[in-house]
N, C-alpha and C positions, 0 to 999 in steps of 0.2 A: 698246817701251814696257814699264813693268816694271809690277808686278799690284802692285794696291791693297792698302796694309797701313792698317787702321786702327792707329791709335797711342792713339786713347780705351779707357782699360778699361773690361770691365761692370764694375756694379753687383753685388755679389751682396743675391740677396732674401730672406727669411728665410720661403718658401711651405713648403716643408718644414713646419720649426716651426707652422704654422697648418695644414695636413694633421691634422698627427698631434694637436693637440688636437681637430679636428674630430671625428676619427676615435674616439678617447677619449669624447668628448661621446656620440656614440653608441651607443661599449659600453656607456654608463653608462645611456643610454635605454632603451635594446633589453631590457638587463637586469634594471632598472625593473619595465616592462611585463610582461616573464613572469614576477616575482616577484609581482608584485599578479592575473597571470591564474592563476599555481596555487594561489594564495590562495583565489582565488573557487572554482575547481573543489574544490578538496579541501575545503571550507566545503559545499559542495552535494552532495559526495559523506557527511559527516559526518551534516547534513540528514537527508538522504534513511538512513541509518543509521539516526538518532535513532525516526524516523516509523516504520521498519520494525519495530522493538522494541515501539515503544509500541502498534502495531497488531497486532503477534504476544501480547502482555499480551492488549490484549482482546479476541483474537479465543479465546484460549483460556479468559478468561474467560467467552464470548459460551456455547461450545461447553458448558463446566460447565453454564450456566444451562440450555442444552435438555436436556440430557441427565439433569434434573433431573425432581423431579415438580411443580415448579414451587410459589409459592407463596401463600396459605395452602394445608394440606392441601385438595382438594377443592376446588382455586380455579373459579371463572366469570369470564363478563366483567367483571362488574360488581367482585370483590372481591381480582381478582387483583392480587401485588404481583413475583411474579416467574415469566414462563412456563418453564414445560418438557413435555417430551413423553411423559416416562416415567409407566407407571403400578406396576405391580407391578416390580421391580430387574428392570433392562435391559428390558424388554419397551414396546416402543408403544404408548401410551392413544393410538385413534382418534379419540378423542370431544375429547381437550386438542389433535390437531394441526389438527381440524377450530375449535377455538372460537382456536387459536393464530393460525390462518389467517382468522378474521374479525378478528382487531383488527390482525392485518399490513395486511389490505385496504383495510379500514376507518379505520383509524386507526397508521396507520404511524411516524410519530415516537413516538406513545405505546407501541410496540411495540419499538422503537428505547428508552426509556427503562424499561420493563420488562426489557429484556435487559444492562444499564448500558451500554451502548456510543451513542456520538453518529456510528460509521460507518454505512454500508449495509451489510446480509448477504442473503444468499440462502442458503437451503439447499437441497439437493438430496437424492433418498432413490432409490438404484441397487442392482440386485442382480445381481450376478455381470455386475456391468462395464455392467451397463444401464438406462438411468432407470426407475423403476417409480412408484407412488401408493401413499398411503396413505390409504384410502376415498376416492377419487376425486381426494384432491391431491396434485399431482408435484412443488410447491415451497413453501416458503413466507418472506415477505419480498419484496424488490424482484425483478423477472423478469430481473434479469443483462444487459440491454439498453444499461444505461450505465455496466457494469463497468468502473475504472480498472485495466487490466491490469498498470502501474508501480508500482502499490502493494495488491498483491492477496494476502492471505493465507488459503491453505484448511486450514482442520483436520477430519480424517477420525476418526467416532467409529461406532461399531456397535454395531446392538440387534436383537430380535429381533420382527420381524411377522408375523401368518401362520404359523406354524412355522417360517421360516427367517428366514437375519442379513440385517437390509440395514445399506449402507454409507450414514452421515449424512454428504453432506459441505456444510461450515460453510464460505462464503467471506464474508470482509470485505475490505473497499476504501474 
């Protein structure tokens, strides 16, 4: 017996051709997709840019106004329009970080708007790398407890207490 010859031909099918546009369709998606995702990234990394600048302005503005003797001359609670800590050039008025530190406590957003900044700051007062007081207070502003560490700018500024320099440092977030 002799072996089976088909005599029908194929068909040919044209799957190929629909392959490769498939495959096209997806470069063209894939590609898409990471162009609209480094959008968004580098748009957030810009952001985040932008924010840092504008919080390095005021915290350096923040840092002028303590280091200031605040104002009017001879301000109090009642009449002050701008705080700072200085009394005689570079030296620490005890008495301004004491009445500075009742309207942080007391009245915090107004304290926040006597310093022109609408962030949080803390400050800190250290000497030779270790927290110290000044008449009996170690900070003044927010206690650092809900610090954004992502957007945290410190400026270090120095005056003299006591006969020697401490280190004022100024954080905003």
């Amino acid at each position: 017996m002799a072996p089976y010859i088909s005599t029908t031909k194929k068909k040919r099918t044209k799957g190929g051709q629909v392959w490769s546009i498939d495959f096209a369709l997806a470069i063209l998606l894939l590609s898409g997709a990471i162009l609209i995702f480094s959008q968004y990234v580098f748009s957030l990394s810009s952001n985040h840019k932008e924010r840092a600048e504008i919080l390095m302005v005021d915290a350096l503005s923040v840092a002028d106004a303590v280091m200031s003797e605040g104002s009017p001359h001879g301000w109090q609670v009642e009449n002050v329009t701008q705080l700072g800590i200085i009394g005689e050039p570079g030296y620490i008025d005890q008495g301004k970080v004491k009445v500075f530190e009742a309207i942080a406590k007391d009245e915090y957003p107004r304290s926040q708007k006597l310093l022109s900044t609408t962030y949080d700051y803390l400050i800190n007062f250290t000497r030779n790398g270790n927290f110290t007081e000044v008449d009996g207070i170690s900070y003044l502003g927010k206690s650092g407890e809900d610090v954004d560490e992502d957007n945290l700018i410190a400026i270090n500024r120095f005056g003299f207490y006591n006969g020697s320099i401490l280190n004022i440092e100024i954080l905003l977030w």
